[in-house]
Steps between C-alpha positions, in 0.01 A plus 500: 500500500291692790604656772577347799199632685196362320176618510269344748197339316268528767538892456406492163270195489183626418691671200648175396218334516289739283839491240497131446145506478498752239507338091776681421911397570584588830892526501498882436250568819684248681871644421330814625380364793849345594855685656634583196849365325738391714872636505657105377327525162739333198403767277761676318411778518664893630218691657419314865180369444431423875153519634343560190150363416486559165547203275856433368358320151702129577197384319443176765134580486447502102689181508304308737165637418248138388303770295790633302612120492186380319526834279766596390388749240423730788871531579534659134306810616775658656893451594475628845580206785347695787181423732319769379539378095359147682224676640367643134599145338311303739218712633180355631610166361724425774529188629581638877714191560769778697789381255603815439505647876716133587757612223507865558894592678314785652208330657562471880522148617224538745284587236571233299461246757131634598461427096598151600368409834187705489350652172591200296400226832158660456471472115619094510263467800172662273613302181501158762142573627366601161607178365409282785139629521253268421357729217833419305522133653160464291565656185850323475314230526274578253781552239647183541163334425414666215899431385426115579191437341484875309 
């Protein structure tokens, strides 16, 4: 859980932004990014863990991941649960649908909702106007003549 005093997005925006842009997962850069663990965490653990950004290998991320989801082989590469093994399973074939920042315990809430409200608004908002456009209006068009009378 983070800290009570979160990071403000609009400090670190333009970093964000060029994060969840980037084809690669984005919970590592955004745990980074975020206050650190807060002192409530369920962990049972005996060293006090609080503040730390490092990542504490819950393995939320490797479960959630779509990529890792549709292969499973990749999982077989290595044992560790931690962002970092989900950034060398996953790569450049990331799907950047922010699953793994939403599930990270040490992602700052503020961060996660910008994933939400913002970077995610945006994609939905280019994937409506690419498939409204008459371009694709046409060529569905197309297909389903060529189905009916193919």
């Amino acid at each position: 859980m983070p800290l009570r005093n979160q990071t403000d997005v609009k400090k670190v925006e333009r970093i964000l932004r060029h994060v969840l842009n980037t084809q690669r997962p984005p919970v590592a850069r955004c745990r980074l990014l975020s206050s650190g663990f807060g002192t409530s965490h369920a962990l049972k653990i005996e060293e006090n863990i609080s503040g730390v950004k490092a990542c504490i290998g819950c393995g939320n991320c490797v479960d959630i991941c779509p990529v890792l989801a549709r292969d499973p082989r990749r999982r077989h590469r290595t044992e560790q649960r931690t962002s970092f093994a989900l950034e060398a399973l996953v790569g450049e074939d990331c799907d950047r649908c922010g699953n793994c920042v939403l599930v990270c315990p040490q992602v700052d809430t503020t961060i996660k909702h910008y994933l939400v409200t913002v970077h995610l608004a945006e994609g939905m908002a280019q994937l409506l106007e690419q498939a409204t456009s008459d371009e694709a209006f046409y060529l569905d068009l197309m297909m389903g003549q060529e189905a009916l009378y193919g």
